[in-house]
Backbone bond lengths (Angstrom), bond angles and torsions (degrees), N, CA, C in turn:
res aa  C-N    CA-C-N  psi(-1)  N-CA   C-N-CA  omega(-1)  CA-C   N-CA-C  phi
1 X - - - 1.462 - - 1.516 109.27 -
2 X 1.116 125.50 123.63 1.339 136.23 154.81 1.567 147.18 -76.01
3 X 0.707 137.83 165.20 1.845 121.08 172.90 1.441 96.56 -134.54
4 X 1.736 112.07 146.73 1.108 117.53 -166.98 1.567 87.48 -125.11
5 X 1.624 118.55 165.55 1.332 124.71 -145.63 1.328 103.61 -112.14
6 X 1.599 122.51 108.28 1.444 121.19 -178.22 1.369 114.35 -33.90
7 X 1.559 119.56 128.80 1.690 108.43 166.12 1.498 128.24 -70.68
8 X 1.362 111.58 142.05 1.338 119.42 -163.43 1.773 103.55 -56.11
9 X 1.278 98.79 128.56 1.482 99.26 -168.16 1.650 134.60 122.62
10 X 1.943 85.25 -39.15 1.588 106.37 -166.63 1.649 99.47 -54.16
11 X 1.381 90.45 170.72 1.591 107.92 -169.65 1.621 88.12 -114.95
12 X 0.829 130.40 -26.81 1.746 123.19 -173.00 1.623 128.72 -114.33
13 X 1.227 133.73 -157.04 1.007 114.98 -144.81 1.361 107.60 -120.20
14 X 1.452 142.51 137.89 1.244 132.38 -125.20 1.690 84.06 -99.89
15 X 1.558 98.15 143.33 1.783 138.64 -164.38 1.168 112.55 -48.15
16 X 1.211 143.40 111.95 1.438 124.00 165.72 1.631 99.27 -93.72
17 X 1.278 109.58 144.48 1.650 119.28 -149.94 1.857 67.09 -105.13
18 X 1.813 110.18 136.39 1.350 138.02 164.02 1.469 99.64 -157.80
19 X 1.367 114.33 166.57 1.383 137.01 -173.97 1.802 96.96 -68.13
20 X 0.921 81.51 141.36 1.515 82.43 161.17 1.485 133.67 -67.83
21 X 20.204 119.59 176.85 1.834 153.57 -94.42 1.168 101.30 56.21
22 X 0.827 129.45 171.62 1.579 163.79 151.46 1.135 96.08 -51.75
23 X 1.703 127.62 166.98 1.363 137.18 168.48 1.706 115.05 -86.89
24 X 0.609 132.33 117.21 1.617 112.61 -155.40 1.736 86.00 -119.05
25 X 1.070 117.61 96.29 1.471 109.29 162.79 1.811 123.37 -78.04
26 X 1.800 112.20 153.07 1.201 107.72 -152.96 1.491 91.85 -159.20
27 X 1.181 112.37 150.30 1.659 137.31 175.71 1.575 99.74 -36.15
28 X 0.994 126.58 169.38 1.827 138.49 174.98 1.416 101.52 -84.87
29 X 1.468 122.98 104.78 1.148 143.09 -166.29 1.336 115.01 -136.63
30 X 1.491 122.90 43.53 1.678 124.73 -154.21 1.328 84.86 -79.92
31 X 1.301 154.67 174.88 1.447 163.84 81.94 1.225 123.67 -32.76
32 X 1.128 121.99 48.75 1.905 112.39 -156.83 1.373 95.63 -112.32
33 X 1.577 100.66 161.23 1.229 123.27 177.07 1.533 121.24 -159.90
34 X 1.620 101.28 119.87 1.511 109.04 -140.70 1.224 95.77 -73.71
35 X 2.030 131.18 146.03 1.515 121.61 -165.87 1.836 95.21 -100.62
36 X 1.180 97.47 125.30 2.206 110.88 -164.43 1.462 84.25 -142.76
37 X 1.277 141.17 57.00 1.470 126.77 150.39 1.432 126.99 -54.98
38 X 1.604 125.99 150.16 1.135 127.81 -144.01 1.444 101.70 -93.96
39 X 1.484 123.15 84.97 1.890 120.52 -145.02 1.523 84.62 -95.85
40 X 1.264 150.64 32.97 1.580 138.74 -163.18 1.299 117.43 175.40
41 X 1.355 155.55 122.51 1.256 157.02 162.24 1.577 104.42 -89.00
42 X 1.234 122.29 129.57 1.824 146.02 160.23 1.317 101.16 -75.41
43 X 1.713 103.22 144.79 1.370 105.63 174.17 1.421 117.57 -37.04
44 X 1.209 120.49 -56.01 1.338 108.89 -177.50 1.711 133.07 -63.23
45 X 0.742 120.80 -7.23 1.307 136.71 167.84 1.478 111.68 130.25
46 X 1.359 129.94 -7.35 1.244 127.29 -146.10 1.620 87.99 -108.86
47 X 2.052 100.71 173.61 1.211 114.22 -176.16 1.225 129.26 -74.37
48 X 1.253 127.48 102.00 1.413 122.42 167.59 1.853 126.40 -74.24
49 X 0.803 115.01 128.19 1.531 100.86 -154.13 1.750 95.30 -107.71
50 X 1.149 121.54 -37.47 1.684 112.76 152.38 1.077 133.59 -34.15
51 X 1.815 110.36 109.27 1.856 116.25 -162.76 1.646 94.60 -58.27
52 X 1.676 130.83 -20.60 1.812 119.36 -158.35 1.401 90.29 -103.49
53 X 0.972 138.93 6.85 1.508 121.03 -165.97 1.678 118.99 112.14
54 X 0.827 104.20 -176.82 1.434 134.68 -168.79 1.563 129.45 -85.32
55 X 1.279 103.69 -58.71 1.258 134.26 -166.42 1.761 111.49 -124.46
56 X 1.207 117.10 38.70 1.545 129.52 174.93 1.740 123.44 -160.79
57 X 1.192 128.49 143.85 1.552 97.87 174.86 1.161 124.80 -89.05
58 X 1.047 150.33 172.68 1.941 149.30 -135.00 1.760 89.85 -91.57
59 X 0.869 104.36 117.36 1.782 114.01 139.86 1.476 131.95 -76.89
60 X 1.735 94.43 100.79 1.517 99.90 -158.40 1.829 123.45 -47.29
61 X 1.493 99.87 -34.28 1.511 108.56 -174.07 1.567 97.10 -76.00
62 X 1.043 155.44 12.81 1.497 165.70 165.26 1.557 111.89 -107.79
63 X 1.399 122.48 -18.70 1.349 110.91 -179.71 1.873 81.75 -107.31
64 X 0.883 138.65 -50.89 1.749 123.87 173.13 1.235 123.57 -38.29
65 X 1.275 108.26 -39.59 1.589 108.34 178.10 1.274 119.35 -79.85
66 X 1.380 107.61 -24.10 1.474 107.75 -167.99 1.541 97.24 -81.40
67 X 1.379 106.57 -44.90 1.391 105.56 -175.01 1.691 125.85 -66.89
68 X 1.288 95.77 -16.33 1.662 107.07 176.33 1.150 102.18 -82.71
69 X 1.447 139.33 -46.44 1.878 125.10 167.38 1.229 118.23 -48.50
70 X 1.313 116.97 -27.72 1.627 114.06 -162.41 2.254 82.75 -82.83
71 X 1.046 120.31 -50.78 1.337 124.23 -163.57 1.727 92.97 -63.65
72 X 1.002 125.31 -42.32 1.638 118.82 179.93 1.197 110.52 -66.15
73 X 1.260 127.94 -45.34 1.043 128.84 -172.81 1.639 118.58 -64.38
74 X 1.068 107.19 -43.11 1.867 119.78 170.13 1.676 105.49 -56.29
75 X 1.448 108.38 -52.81 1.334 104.27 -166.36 2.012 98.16 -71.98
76 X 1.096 113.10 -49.01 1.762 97.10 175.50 1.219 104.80 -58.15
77 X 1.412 137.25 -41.01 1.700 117.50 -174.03 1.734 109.91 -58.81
78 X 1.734 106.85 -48.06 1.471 104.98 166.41 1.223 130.96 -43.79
79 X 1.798 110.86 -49.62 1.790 113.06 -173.77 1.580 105.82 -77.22
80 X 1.467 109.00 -13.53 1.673 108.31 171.07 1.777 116.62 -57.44
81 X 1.677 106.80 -51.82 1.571 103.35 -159.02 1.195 88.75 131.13
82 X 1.669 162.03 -23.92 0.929 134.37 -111.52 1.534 97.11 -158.35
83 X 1.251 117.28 115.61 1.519 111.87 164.90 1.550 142.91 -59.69
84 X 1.078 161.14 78.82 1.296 148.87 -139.75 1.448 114.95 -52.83
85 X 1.689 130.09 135.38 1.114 105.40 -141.98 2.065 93.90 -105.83
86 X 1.492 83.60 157.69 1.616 88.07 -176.27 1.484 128.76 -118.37
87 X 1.113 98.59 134.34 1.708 104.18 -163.42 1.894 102.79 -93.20
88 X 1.584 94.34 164.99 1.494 104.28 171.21 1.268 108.40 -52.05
89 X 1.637 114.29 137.73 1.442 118.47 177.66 1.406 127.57 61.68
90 X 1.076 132.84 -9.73 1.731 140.33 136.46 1.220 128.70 -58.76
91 X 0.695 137.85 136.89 1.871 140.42 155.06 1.392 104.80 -83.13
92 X 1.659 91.15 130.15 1.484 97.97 166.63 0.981 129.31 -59.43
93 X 1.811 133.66 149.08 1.310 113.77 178.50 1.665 117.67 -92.51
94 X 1.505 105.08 35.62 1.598 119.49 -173.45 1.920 89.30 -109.07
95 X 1.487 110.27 -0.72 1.696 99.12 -175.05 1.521 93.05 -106.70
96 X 1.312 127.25 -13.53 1.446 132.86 164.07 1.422 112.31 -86.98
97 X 1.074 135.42 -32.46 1.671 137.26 153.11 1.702 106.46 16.11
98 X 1.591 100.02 109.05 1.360 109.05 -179.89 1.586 109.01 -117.38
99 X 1.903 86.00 158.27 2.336 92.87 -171.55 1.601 86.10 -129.22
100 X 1.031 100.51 126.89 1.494 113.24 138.73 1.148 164.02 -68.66
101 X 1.424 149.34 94.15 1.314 126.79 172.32 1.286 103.59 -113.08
102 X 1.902 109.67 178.38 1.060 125.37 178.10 1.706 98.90 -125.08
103 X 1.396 109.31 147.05 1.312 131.18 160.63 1.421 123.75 -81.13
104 X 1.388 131.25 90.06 1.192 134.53 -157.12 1.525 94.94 -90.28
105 X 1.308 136.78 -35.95 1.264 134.48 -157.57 1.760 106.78 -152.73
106 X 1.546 140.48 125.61 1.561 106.00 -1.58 1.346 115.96 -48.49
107 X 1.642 117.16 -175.32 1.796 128.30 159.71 1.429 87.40 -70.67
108 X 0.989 116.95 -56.69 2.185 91.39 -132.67 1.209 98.97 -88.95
109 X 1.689 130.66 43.30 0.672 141.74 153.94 1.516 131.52 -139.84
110 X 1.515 112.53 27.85 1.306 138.48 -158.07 1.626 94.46 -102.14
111 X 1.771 107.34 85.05 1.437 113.30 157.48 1.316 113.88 -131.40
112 X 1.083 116.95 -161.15 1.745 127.51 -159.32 1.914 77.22 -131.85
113 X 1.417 117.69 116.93 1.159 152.39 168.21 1.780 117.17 -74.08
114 X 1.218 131.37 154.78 1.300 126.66 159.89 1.902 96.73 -115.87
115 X 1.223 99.09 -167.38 1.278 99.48 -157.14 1.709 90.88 167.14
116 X 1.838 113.20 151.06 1.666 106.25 179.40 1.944 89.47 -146.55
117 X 1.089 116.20 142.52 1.127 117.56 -170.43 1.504 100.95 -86.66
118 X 1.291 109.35 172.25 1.562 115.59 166.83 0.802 103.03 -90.24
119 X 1.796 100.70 154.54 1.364 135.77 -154.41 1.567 106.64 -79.55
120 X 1.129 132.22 -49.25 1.432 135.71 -149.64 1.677 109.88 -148.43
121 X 1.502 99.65 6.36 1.579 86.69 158.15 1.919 116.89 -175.79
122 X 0.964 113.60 -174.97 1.737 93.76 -156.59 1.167 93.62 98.71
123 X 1.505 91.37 153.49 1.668 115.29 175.39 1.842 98.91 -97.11
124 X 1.841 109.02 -159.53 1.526 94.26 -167.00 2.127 79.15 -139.93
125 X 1.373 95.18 -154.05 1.363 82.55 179.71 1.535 115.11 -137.90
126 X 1.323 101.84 129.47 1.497 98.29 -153.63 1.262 99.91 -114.35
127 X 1.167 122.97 18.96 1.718 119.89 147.64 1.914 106.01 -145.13
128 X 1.223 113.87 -173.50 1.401 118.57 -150.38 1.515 93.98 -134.58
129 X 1.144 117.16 131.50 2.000 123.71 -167.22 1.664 78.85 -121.64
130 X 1.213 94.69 126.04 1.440 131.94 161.01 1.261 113.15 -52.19
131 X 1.093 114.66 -71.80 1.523 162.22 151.14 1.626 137.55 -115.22
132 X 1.370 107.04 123.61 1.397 120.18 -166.56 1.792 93.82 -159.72
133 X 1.787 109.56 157.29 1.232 127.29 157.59 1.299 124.55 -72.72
134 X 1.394 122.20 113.46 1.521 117.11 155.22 1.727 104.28 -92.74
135 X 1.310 89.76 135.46 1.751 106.59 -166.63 1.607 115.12 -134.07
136 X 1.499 108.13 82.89 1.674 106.65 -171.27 1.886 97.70 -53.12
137 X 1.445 75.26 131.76 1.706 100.07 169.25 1.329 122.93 -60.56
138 X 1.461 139.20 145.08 1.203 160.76 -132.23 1.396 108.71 -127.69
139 X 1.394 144.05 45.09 1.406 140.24 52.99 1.956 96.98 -96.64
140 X 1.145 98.66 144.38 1.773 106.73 -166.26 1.518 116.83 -71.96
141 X 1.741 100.54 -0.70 1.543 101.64 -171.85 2.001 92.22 -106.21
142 X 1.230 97.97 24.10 1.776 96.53 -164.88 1.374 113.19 -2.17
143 X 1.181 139.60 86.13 1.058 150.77 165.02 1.493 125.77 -95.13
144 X 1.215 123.91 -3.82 1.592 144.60 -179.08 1.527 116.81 -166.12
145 X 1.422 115.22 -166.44 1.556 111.03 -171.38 1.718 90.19 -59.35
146 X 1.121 89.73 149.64 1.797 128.02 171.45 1.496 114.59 -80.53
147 X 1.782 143.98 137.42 0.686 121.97 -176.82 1.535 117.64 -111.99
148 X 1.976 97.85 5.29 1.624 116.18 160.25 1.626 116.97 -118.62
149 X 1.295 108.77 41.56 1.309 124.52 173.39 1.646 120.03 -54.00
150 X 1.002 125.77 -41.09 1.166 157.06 155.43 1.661 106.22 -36.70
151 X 1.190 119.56 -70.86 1.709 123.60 155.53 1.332 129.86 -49.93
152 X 1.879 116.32 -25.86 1.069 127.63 166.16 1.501 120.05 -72.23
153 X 1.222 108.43 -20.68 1.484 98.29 -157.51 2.405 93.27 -79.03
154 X 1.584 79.35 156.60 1.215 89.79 179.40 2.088 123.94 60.69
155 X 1.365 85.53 3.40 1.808 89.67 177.58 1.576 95.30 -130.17
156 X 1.520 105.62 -161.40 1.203 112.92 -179.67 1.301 112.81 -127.45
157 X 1.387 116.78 150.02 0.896 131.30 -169.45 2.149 141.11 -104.40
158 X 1.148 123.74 126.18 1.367 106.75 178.15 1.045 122.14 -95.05
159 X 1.637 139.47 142.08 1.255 111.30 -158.65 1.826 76.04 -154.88
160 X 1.479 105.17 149.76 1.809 114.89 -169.62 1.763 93.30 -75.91
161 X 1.347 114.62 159.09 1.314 116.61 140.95 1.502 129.47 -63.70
162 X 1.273 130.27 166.64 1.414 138.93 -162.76 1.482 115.83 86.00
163 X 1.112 106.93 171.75 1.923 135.01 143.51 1.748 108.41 101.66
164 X 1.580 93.31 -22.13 1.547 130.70 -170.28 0.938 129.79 -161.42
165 X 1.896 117.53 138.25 1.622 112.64 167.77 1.593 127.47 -24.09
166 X 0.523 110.55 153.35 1.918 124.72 163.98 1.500 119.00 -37.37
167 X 1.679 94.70 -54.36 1.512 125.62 -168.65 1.456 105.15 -73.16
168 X 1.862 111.45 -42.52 1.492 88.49 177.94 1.393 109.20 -108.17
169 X 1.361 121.32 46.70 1.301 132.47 139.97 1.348 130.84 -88.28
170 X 1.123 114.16 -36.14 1.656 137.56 148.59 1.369 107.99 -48.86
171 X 1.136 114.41 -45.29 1.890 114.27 -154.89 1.355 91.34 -83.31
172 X 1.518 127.10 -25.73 1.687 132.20 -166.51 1.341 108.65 -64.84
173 X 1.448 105.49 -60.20 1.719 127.14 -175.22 1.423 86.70 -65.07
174 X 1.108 140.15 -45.21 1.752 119.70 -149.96 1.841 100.26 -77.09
175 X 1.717 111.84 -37.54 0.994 110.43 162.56 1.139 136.63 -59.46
176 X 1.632 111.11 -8.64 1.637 113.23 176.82 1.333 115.20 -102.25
177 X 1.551 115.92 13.74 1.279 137.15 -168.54 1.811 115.73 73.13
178 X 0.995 128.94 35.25 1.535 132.77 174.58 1.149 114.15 -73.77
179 X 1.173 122.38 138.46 1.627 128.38 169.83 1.229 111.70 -76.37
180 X 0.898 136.84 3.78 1.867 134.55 177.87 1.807 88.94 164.70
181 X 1.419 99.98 177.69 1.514 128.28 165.61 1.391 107.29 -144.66
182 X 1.545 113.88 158.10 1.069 146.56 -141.89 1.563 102.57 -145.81
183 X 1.356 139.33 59.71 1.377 144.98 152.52 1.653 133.06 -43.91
184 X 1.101 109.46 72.65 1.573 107.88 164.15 1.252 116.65 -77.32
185 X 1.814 112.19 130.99 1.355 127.27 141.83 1.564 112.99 -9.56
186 X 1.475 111.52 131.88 1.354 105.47 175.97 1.889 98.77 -107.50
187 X 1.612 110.59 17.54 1.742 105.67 156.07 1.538 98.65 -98.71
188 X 1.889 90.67 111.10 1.609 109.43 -172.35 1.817 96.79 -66.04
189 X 1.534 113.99 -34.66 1.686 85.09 -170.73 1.682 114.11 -96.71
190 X 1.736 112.91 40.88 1.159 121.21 179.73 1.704 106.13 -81.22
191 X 1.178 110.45 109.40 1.631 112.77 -165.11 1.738 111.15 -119.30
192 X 1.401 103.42 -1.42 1.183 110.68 -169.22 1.793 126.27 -151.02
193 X 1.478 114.47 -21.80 1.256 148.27 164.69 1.877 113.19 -69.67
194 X 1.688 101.61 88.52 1.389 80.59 169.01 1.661 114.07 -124.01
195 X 1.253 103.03 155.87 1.318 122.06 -174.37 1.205 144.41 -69.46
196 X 1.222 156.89 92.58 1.982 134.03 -123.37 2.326 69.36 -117.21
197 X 1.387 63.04 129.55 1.880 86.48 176.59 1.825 104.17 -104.85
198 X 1.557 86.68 134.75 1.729 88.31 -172.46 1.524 102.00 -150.48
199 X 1.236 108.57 163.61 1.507 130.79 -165.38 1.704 100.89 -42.61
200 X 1.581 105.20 127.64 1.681 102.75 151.65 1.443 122.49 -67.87
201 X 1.527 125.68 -151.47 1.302 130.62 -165.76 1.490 103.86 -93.45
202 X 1.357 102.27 -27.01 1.713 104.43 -143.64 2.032 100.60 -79.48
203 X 1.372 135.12 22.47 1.078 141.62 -176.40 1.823 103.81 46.04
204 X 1.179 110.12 25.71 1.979 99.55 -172.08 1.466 90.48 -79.26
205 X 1.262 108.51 173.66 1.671 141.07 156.18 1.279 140.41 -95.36
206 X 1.543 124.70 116.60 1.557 109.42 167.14 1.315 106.58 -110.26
207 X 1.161 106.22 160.14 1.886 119.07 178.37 1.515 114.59 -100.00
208 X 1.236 117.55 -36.24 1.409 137.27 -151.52 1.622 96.93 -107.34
209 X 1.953 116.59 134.95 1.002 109.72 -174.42 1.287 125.61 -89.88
210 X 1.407 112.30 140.80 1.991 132.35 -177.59 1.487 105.66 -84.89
211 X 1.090 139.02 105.56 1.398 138.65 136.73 1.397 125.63 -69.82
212 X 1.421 121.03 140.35 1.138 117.97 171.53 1.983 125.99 -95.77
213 X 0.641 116.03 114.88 1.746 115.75 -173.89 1.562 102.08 -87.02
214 X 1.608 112.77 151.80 1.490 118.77 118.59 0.882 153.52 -3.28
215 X 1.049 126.32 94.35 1.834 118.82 -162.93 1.522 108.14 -87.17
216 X 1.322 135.81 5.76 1.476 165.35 123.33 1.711 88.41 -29.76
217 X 1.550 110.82 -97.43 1.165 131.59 -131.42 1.084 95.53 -72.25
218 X 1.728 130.63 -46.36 1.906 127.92 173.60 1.876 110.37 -51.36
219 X 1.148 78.52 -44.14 2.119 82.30 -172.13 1.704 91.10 -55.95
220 X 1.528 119.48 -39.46 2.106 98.00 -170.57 1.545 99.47 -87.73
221 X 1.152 135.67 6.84 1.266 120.84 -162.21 1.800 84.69 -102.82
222 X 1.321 107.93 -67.66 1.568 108.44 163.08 1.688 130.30 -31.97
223 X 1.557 116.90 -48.66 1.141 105.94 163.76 1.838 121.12 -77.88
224 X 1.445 117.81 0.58 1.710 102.55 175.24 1.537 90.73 -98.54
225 X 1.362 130.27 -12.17 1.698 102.34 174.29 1.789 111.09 -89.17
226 X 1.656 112.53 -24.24 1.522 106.14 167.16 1.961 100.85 -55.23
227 X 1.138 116.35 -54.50 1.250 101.25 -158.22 0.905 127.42 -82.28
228 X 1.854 119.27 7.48 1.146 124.38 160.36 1.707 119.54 -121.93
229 X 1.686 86.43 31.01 1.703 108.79 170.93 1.716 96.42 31.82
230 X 1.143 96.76 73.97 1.831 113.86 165.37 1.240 108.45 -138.65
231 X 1.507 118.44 123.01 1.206 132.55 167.57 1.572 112.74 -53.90
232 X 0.860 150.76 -31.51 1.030 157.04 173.95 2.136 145.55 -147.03
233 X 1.069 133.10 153.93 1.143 130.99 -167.10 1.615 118.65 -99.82
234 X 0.998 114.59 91.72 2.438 109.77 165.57 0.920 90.40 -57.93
235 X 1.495 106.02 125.47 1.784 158.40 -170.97 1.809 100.11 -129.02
236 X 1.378 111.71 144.30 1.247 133.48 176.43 1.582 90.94 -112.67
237 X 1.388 136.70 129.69 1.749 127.23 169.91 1.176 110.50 -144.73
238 X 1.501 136.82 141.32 1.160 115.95 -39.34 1.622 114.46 -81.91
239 X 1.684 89.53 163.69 1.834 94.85 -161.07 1.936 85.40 -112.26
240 X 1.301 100.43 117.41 1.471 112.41 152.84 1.628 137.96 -47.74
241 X 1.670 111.16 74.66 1.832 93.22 -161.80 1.469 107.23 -62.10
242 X 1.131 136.38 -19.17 1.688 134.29 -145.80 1.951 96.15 -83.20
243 X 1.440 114.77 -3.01 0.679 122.80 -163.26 1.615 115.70 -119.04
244 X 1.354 94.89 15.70 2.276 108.92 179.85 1.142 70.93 -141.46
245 X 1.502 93.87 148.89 1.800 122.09 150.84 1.215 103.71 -61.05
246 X 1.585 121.76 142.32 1.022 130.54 156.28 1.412 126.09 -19.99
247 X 1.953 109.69 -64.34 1.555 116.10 -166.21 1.805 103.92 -86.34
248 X 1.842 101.03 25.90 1.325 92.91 176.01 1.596 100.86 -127.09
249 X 1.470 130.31 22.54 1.056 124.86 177.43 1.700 102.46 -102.20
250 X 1.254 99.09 130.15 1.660 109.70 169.35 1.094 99.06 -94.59
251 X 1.794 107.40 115.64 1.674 135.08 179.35 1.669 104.88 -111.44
252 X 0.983 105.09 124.63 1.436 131.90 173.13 1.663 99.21 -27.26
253 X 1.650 150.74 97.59 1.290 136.01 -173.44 1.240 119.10 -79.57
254 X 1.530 116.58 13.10 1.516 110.85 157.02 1.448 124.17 -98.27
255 X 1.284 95.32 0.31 1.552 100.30 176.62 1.404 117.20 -125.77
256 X 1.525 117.53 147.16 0.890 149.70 -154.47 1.871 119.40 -84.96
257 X 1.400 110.47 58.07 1.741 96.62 176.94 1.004 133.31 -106.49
């Protein structure tokens, strides 16, 4: 990966060299539906939704591990060709399908992220940025023109939940030229709750891929670039876990995998 040299003058933020409607704003119309599959049966027959049990509180190094096989395992069935196959009354684990990046810059905020794409629309990513800008958007619910659009174009973008569908939060950044968006929950102490984002009413299209974040993990990524008055964050996308040792992945320590 290379970096190419802002032109004298430019208004935006210098290039990291990678491969290559109208805005219609609208009432809060998400379609969502939070992903809580039934991973446990209680003596009594019913759902326990705690990966440790029932009757104990979570042992964090047991909910990481467990949760890091289930994430390896999706991504080798994905880099295979091959969908994981799904039975009556299960959810596939291709509707839990997790992306990664890493935060290379600031430091003290340099971890390997989860993230779940949308369900039914967005594009996906068919090459891998070394390095690229994540650049929270300029009102954060981007819901209309942007007023750091200009910084957006050609990077990616973070943009809050609310104000607007999903779709025309996606459709905003793609119009400002963004290579994907990056949607965090705007419930900052959401650390564990994620959201499968799906089509509004209005039949539109996005091309460019939507991830959904943490509303935990956007609120610290946002407060280490306010506090180190940086317009923006170097992102690694997507980051391959099957490919670090476990006790070598730097995981976000407020959250739980």
């Amino acid at each position: 990966m290379h970096r190419a040299r802002a032109p004298e003058g430019s208004a935006g933020p210098p290039r990291l060299l990678h491969p290559g409607g109208s805005l219609q704003e609208e009432e809060e119309e998400e379609a969502v539906q939070e992903i809580q599959p039934c991973s446990r049966r209680g003596p009594g027959g019913g759902c326990c939704s705690a990966p440790w049990g029932c009757a104990s509180a979570p042992p964090r190094f047991q909910i990481r591990d467990a949760r890091l096989a289930t994430m390896q395992l999706v991504q080798r069935s994905t880099e295979a060709g091959s969908a994981p196959r799904q039975h009556r009354g299960e959810f596939s684990l291709r509707v839990q399908e997790y992306l990664y990046f890493q935060v290379l810059s600031p430091g003290d905020i340099r971890y390997v992220f989860t993230a779940t794409p949308a369900k039914d629309f967005g594009g996906v990513f068919n090459t891998r940025y070394d390095q690229i800008y994540l650049v929270p958007a300029d009102p954060p619910e981007a819901c209309g023109t942007l007023n750091n659009g200009v910084f957006i174009d050609g990077q990616i973008a973070l943009v809050e939940r609310g104000g607007c569908s999903f779709l025309s939060k996606t459709r905003v950044i793609q119009e400002h030229g963004g290579h994907a968006v990056i949607i965090a929950d705007n419930a900052y102490d959401n650390d564990s709750t994620y959201v499968k984002m799906i089509q509004d009413s209005t039949r539109r299209t996005a091309d460019i891929p939507a991830l959904f974040l943490l509303g935990r993990d956007g609120y610290m990524i946002r407060r280490s670039l306010e506090r180190h008055g940086l317009p923006w964050a170097v992102i690694s996308i997507p980051v391959n876990v099957t490919s670090i040792p476990t006790y070598e992945l730097m995981q976000p320590p407020w959250t739980f995998w």
